[in-house]
C-alpha positions in Angstrom: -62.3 -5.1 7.2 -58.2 -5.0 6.7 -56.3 -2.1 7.8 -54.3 -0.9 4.5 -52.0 0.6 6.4 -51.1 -2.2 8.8 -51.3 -4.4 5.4 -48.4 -2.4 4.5 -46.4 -2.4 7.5 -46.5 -6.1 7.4 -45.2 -6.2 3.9 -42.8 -4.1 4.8 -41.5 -5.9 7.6 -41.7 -8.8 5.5 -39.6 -7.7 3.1 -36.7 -6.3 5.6 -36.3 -9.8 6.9 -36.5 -11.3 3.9 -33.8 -8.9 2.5 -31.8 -9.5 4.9 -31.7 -13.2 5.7 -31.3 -13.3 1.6 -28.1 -10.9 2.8 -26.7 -12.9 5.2 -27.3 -16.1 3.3 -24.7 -14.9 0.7 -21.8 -14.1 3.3 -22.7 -10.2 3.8 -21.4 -8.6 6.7 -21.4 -5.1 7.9 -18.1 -3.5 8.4 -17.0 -3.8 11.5 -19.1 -6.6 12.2 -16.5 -9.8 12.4 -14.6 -11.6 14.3 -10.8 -11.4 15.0 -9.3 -14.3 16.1 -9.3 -15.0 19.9 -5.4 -15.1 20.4 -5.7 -11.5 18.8 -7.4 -9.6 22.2 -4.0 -8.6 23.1 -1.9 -7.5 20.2 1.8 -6.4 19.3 2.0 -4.4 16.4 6.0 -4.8 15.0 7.1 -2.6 12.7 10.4 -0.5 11.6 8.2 2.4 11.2 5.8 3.3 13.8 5.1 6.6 12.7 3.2 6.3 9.3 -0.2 7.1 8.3 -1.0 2.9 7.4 0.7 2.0 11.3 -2.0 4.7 12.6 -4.7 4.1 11.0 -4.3 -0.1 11.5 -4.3 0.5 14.6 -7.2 2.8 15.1 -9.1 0.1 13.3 -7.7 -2.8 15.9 -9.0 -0.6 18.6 -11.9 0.1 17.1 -12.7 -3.9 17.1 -12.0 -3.9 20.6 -8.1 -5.0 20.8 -5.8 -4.4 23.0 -2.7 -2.7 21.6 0.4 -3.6 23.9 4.1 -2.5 24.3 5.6 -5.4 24.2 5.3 -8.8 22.8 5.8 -10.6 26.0 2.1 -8.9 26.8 0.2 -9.9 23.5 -1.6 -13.2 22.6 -0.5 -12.3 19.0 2.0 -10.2 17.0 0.9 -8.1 14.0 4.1 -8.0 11.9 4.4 -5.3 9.3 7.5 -6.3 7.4 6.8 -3.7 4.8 5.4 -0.2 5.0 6.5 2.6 2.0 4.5 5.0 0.0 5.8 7.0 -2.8 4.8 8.7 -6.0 5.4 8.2 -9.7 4.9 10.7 -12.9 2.3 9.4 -15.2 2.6 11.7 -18.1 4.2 15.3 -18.6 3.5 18.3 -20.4 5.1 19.4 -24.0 7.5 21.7 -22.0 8.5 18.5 -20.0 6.5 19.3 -16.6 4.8 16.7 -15.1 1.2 16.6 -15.2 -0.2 13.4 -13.9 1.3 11.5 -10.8 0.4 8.3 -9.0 0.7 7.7 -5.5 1.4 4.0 -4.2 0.8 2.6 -0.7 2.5 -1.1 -0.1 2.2 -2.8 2.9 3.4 -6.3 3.7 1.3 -8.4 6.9 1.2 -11.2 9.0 -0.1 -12.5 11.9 1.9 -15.0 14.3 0.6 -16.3 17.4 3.1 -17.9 20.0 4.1 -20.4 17.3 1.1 -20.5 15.2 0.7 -18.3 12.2 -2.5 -16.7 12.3 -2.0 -15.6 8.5 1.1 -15.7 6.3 3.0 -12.5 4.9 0.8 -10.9 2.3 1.3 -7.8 0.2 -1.1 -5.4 -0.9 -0.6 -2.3 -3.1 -3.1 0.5 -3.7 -2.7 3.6 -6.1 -4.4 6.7 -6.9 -3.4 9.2 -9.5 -4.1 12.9 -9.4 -3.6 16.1 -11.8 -0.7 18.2 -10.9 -0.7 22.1 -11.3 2.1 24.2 -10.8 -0.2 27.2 -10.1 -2.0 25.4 -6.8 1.2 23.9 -5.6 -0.4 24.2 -2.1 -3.5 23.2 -2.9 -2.1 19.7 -4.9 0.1 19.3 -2.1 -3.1 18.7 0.5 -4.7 16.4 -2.1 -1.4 14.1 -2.4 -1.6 14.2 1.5 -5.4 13.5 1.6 -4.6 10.6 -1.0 -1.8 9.1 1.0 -4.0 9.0 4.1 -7.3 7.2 2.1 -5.1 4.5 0.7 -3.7 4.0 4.1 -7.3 3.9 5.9 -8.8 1.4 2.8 -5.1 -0.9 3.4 -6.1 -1.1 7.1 -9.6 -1.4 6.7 -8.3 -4.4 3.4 -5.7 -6.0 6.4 -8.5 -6.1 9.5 -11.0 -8.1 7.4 -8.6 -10.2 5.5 -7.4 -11.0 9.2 -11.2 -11.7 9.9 -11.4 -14.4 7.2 -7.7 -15.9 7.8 -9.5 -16.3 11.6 -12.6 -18.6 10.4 -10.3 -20.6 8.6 -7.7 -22.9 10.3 -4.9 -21.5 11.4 -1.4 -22.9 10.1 1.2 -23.6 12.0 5.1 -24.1 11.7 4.8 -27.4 11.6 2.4 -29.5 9.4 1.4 -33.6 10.1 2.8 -35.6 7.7 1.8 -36.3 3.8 0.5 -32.1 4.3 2.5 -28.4 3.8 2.0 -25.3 5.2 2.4 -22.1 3.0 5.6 -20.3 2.5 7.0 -17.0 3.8 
């Protein structure tokens, strides 16, 4: 006689596997679950401005893939180079009595990824934005949402940087100089 119940575990197993091979087949990955490039274990992150919620939280997210984050760029296999790192605000639309109402925060970021004399991944730019309500009568509470805003586009630009830094790694690299009848990007 079958077992109903082991009937369904089976189907259910069967399932899993085939949801995830059906997964993987397409190019799925888990967060956190690819590759940076090999050059990358030790990495110098340049920048102008160390001390900004994107520099932070790129960081935390190297780490968090197992890099090494060095002083100095004689130590590092690879340099990070953030050429451009600003945030600001913008009014969307005001009031009759002329008071804002709406604003929009911007993150921008500009990345690449050199190592020794191979470029790992050209300059690229990214710019995310969030808008919020604005009331002058919870001034301090708006205040903490602009600051929880500024943070979350900083975390998603990180998290946007680490895996377009995964793909630029399972594709060839480019390098500063290119065999001839070929051209390597610009910036």
């Amino acid at each position: 006689m079958i077992d109903p119940d082991r009937l369904g575990r089976r189907a259910v197993r069967l399932a899993s596997v085939l949801a995830a091979a059906s997964l993987a087949a397409c190019g799925f990955q888990l967060e956190g679950t690819g590759s940076l490039p090999e050059q990358m274990a030790t990495t110098y992150l340049e920048t102008s401005t160390p001390n900004t919620e994107f520099f932070g939280s790129l960081q935390s997210q190297l780490r968090a893939r197992g890099l090494v984050i060095v002083d100095s760029p004689d130590d590092a296999g690879a340099r990070l180079i953030i050429s451009e790192d600003s945030t600001g605000q913008r009014v969307l639309s005001v009031s009759a009595q002329n008071t804002p109402r709406e604003y929009e925060i911007y993150y921008a970021v500009t990345v690449a990824v050199q190592a020794g004399e191979t470029r790992l991944m050209a300059p690229e730019s990214r710019v995310l934005t969030r808008s919020y309500t604005y009331d002058e009568t919870q001034v301090l509470g708006k205040s903490e949402e602009e600051r929880i805003l500024r943070q979350a586009l900083a975390d998603d630009l990180a998290r946007q940087i680490v895996r377009r830094i995964e793909s630029a790694g399972t594709t060839a690299p480019t390098g500063t100089t290119a065999p001839a009848g070929t051209t390597t990007p610009a910036g």
